[in-house]
C-alpha positions as CSV (number, residue, x, y, z in Angstrom):
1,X,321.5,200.1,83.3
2,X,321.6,202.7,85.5
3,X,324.6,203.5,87.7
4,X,325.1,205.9,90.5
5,X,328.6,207.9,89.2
6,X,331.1,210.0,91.3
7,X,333.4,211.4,89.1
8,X,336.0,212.9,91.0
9,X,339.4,211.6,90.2
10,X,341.1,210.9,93.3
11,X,345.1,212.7,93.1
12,X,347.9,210.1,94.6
13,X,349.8,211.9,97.1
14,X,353.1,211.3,98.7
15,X,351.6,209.2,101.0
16,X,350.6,206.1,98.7
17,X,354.3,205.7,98.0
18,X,353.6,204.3,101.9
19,X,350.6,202.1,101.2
20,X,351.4,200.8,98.1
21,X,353.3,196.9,98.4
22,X,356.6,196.5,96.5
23,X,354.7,193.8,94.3
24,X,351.6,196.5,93.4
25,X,354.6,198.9,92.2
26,X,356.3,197.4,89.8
27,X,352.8,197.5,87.6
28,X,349.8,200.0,87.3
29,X,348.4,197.9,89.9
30,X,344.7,199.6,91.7
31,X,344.9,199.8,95.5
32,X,341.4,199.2,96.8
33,X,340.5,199.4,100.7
34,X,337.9,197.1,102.0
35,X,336.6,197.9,105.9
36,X,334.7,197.1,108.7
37,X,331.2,198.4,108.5
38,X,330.8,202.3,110.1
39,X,328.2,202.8,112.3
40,X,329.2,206.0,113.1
41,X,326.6,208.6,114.5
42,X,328.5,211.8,115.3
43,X,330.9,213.8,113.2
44,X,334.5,212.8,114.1
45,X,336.3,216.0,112.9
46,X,336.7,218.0,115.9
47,X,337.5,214.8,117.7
48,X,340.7,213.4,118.6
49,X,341.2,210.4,118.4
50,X,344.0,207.9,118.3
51,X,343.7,206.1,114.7
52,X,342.6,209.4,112.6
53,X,346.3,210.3,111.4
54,X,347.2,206.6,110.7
55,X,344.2,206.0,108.7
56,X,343.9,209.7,106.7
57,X,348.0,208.3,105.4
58,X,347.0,205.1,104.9
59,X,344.0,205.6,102.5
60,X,345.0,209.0,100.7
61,X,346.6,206.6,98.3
62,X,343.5,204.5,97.5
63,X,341.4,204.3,94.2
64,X,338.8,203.2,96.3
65,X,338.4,202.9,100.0
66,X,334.9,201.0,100.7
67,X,332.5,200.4,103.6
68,X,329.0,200.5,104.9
69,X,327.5,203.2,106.2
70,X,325.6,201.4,108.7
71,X,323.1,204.5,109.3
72,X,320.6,206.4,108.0
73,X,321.2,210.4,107.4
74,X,318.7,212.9,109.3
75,X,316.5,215.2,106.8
76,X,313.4,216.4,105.9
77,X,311.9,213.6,104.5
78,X,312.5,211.4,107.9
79,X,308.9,209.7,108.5
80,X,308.5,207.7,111.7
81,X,311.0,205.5,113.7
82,X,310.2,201.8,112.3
83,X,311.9,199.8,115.0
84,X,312.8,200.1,118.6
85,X,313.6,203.5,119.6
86,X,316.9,201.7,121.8
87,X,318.5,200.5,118.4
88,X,317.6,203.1,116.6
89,X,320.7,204.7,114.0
90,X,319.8,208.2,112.6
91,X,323.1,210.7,111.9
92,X,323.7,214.3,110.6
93,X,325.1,214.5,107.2
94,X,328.1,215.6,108.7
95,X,329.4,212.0,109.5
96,X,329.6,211.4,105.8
97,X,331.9,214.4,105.6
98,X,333.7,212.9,108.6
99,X,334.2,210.0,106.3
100,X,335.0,211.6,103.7
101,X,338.1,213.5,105.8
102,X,339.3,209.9,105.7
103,X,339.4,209.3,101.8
104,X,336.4,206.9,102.3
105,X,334.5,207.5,99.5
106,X,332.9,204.1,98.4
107,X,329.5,203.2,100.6
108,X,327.1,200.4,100.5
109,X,323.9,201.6,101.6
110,X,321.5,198.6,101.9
111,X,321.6,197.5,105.5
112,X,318.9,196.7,108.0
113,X,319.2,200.0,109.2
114,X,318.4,202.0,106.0
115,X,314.7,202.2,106.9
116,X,315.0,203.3,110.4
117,X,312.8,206.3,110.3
118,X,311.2,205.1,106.7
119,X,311.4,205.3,103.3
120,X,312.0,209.0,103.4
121,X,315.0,208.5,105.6
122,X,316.4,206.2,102.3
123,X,315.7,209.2,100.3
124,X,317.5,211.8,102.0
125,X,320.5,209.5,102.6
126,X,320.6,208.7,99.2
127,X,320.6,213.0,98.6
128,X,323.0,213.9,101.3
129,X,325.6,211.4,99.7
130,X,324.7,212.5,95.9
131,X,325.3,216.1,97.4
132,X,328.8,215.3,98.4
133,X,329.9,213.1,95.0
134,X,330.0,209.9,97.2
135,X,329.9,206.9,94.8
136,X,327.2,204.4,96.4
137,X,325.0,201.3,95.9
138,X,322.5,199.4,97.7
139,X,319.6,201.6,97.8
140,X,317.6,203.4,95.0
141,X,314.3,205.2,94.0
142,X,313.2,201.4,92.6
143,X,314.5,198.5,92.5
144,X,316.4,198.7,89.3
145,X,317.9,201.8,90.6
146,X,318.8,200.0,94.4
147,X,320.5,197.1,92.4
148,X,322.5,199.7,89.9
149,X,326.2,199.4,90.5
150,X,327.8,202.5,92.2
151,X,331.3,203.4,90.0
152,X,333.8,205.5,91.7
153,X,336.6,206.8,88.9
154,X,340.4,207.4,90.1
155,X,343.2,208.3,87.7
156,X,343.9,204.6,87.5
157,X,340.3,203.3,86.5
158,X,337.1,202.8,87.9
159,X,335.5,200.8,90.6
160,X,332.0,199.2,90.8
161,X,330.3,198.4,93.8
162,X,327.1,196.2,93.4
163,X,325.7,196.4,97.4
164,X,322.2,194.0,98.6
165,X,321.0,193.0,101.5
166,X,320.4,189.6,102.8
167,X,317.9,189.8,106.2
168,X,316.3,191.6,108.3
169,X,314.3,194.3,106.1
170,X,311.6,195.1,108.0
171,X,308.3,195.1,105.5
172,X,307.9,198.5,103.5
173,X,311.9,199.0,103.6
174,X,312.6,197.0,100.1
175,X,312.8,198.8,97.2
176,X,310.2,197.4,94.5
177,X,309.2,199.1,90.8
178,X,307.3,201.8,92.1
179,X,309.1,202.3,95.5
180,X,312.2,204.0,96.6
181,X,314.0,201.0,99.2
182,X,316.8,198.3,99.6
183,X,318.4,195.8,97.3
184,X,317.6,192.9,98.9
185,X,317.7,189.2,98.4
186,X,315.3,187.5,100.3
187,X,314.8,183.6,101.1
188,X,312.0,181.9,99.7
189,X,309.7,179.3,101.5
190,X,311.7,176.6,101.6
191,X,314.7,178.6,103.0
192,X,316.8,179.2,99.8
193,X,317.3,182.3,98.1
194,X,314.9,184.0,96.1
195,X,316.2,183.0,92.3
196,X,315.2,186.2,90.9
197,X,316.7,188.4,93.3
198,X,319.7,186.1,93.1
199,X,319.6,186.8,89.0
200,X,318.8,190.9,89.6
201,X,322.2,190.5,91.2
202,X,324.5,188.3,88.9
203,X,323.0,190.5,85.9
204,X,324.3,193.8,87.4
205,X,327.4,192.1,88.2
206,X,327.9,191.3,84.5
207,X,327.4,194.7,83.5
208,X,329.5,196.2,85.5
209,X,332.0,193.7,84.8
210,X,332.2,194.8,81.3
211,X,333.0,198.1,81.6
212,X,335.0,198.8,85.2
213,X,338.2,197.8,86.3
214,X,337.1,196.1,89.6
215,X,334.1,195.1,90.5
216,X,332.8,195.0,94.1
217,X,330.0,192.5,95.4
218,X,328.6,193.2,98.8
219,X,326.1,191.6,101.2
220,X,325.4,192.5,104.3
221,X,323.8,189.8,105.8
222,X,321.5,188.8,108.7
223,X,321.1,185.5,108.3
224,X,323.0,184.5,110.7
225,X,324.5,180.8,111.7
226,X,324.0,179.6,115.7
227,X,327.6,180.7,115.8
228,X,327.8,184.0,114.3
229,X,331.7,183.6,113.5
230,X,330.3,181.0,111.4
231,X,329.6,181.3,107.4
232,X,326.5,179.9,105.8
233,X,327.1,177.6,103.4
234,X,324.2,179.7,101.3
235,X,326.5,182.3,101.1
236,X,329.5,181.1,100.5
237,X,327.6,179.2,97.2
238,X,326.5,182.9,96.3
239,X,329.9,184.2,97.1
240,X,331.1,181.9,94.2
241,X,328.4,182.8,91.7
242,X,329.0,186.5,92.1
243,X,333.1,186.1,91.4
244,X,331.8,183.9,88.4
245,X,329.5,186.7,87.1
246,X,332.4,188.5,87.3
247,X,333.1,190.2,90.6
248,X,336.4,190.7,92.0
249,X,335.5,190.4,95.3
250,X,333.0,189.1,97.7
251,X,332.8,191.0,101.1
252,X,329.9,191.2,103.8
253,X,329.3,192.9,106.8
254,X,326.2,192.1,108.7
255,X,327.6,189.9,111.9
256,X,329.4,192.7,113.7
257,X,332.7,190.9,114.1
258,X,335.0,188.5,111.8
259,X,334.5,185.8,109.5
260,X,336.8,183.7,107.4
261,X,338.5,184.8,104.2
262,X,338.3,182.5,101.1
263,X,340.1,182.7,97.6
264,X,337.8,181.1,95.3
265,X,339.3,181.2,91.4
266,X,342.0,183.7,92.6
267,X,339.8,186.3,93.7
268,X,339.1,187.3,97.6
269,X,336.0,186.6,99.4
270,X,336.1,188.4,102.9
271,X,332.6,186.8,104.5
272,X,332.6,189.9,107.1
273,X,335.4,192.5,108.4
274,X,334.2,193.3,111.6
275,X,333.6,197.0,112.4
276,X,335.8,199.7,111.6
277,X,333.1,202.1,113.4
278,X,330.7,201.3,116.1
279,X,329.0,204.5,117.9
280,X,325.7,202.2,119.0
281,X,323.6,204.2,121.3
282,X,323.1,201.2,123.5
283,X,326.1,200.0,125.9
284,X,324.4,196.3,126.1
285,X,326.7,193.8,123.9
286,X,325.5,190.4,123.1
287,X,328.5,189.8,120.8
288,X,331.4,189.4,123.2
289,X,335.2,191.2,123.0
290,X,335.4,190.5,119.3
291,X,333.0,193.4,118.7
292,X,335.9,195.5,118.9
293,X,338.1,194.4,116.5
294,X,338.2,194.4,112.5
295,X,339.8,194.4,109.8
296,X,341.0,196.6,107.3
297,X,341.9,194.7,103.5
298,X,344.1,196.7,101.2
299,X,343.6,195.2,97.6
300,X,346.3,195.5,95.1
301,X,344.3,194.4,91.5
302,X,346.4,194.8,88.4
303,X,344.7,194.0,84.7
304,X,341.5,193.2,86.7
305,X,343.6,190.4,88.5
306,X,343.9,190.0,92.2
307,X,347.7,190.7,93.4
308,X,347.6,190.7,97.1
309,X,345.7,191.7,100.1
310,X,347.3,193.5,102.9
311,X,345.4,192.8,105.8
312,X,345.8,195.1,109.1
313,X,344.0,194.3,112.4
314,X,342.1,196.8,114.2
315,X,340.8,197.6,117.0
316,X,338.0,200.2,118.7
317,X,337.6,201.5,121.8
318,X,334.6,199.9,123.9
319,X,335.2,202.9,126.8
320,X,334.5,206.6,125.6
321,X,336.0,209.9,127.1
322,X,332.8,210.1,129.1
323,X,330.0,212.4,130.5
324,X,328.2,214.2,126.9
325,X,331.2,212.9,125.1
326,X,330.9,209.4,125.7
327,X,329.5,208.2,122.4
328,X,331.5,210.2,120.5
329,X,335.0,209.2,121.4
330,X,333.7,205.4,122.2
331,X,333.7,202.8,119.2
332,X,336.5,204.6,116.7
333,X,339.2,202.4,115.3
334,X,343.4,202.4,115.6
335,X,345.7,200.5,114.2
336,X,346.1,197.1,116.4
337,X,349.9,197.0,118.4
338,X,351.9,194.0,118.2
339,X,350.2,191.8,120.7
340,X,346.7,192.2,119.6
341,X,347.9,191.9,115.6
342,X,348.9,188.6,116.7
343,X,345.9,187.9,118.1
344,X,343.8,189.1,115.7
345,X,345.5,187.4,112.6
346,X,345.8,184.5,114.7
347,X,342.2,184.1,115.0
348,X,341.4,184.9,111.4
349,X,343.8,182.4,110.5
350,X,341.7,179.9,111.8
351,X,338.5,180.9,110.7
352,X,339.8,180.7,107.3
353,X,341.5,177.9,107.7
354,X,338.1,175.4,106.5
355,X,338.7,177.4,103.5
356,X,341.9,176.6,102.7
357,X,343.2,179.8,103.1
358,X,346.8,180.8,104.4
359,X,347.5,184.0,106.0
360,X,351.4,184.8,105.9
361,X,352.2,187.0,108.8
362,X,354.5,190.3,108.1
363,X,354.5,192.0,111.4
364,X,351.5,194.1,112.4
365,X,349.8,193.0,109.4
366,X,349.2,189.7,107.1
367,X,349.5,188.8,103.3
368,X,347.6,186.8,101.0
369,X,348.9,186.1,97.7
370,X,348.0,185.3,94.7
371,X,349.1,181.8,93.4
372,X,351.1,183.1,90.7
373,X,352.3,185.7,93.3
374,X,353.0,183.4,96.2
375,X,355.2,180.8,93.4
């Protein structure tokens, strides 16, 4: 099976002694971060901005540090604008450098959003991250390449991310055998999933799982419930089947804003983090307050088995700087303070709560453990 490959080793610097949990050191244990999806659409370098410092520390130390990249990437091959011009994400390659700057170097690229100016705006995404050694899945020049795991290597072993899409692919955006496009799972006639998509999927899974360390399943999903806080109970079924096939970890984005966690067979399922970036060109929000908030996940795996997950509240900024640099100073992420940690973590506490998870609190941020961990 194919699989997209970045082989830089990532070098652990003086600031992963910081990220690292006293339980993760005491073993070789990998620290992978999970976040919000990034719809970022300018490049954030020559910005300042209140969470870049925080976040640069926190993730130098990672093995992985994972997201979506919730827009297409400008370049020649752009072919027309496929939806309405008003939600419309296109970026300079630049952002992914701006990512990048922030040890993000993971990316799921099947989204609703991939096909936004066409098929040729899939292709030169897919070039302007291949380019820059970004490890990515989601999106290939057919469908056995779109459901290829993405590995990312770091000097403590390797990382698999195998990335679909469940909704809202307009027609002509899904990869096929003879066409560049998304992974994506689609629902048959009578509602359910397609089987064979569903299979594509677990069968990747598998292979990954036999040769990588951790292994990475990702939706991002628009089959949304009345209540979007709300997870289907079709995916929380095909959360379970993808940790038996040998994932890891489940985690979604798709509903801009946080769902439940679950532990299913002592591994994670995180049904959606929220945003870590949201640069939308359009100020209308249908979603309420809890747009603005996410969550970053810090993973601590060791021998392929889930340790502990850090989990630290964020929050964006809904109000830019204003005049031409609105956009690019609104929607950028910091670190929650005390009050709205609480209330963050208090919230995702009971949205996991049907899933009989318990979120310990340890200040600004919360802990799940393992079983074996937690006795």
């Amino acid at each position: 099976m194919t699989m997209h490959v970045n082989r830089r080793a990532l070098m652990l610097g003086g600031a992963a002694a910081l990220s690292i949990s006293a339980a993760s050191a005491r073993g070789r244990a990998m620290q992978v971060f999970l976040l919000g999806q990034c719809l970022i659409q300018h490049d954030l370098r020559a910005v300042a901005w209140r969470g870049a410092a925080d976040f640069t520390a926190l993730f130098s130390g990672a093995d992985a540090c994972f997201t979506d990249l919730e827009t297409p990437i400008r370049g020649p091959n752009a072919g027309a604008v496929t939806r309405d011009p008003a939600l419309l994400h296109l970026a300079d390659p630049s952002v992914i450098d701006s990512l990048q700057a922030l040890h993000i170097d993971l990316m799921a690229t099947s989204n609703n959003h991939a096909f936004d100016v066409g098929t040729g705006g899939i292709l030169d995404t897919m070039s302007a991250l291949q380019a820059r050694g970004v490890a990515f899945a989601g999106t290939g020049n057919d469908l056995a390449a779109a459901g290829a795991p993405g590995v990312l290597r770091s000097s403590r072993g390797t990382t698999a991310l195998v990335a679909f899409a469940t909704g809202k692919i307009r027609e002509g955006g899904a990869a096929t055998a003879s066409r560049p496009g998304v992974n994506e799972v689609r629902r048959d006639a009578a509602g359910g999933l397609n089987e064979d998509d569903v299979a594509r999927v677990l069968a990747s899974i598998r292979s990954a799982a036999k040769r990588c360390d951790v292994v990475l399943a990702y939706d991002h999903n628009h089959y949304w419930e009345k209540n979007i806080e709300d997870v289907p109970a079709w995916q929380t079924a095909l959360a379970h089947r993808c940790i038996d096939a040998g994932a890891s970890c489940f985690v979604s984005h798709g509903a801009p804003v946080l769902q439940g966690i679950e532990i299913y067979k002592g591994r994670p399922i995180f049904y959606d983090l929220g945003n870590f970036m949201f640069q939308s060109p359009s100020h209308d929000n249908p979603y309420g307050p809890h747009l603005w908030q996410g969550l970053v996940a810090q993973l601590s795996i060791r021998n392929g088995q889930f340790v502990e997950a850090r989990l630290i509240p964020v929050v964006l900024n809904p109000v830019g700087a204003g005049g031409e640099n609105d956009l690019v100073t609104r929607g950028l992420p910091a670190r929650a303070a005390a009050e709205q940690a609480d209330e963050i973590l208090g919230r995702l506490a009971e949205l996991s709560r049907p899933f009989g998870t318990r979120i310990a609190s340890a200040g600004r941020f919360g802990l799940i453990e393992s079983a074996e961990q937690a006795g």
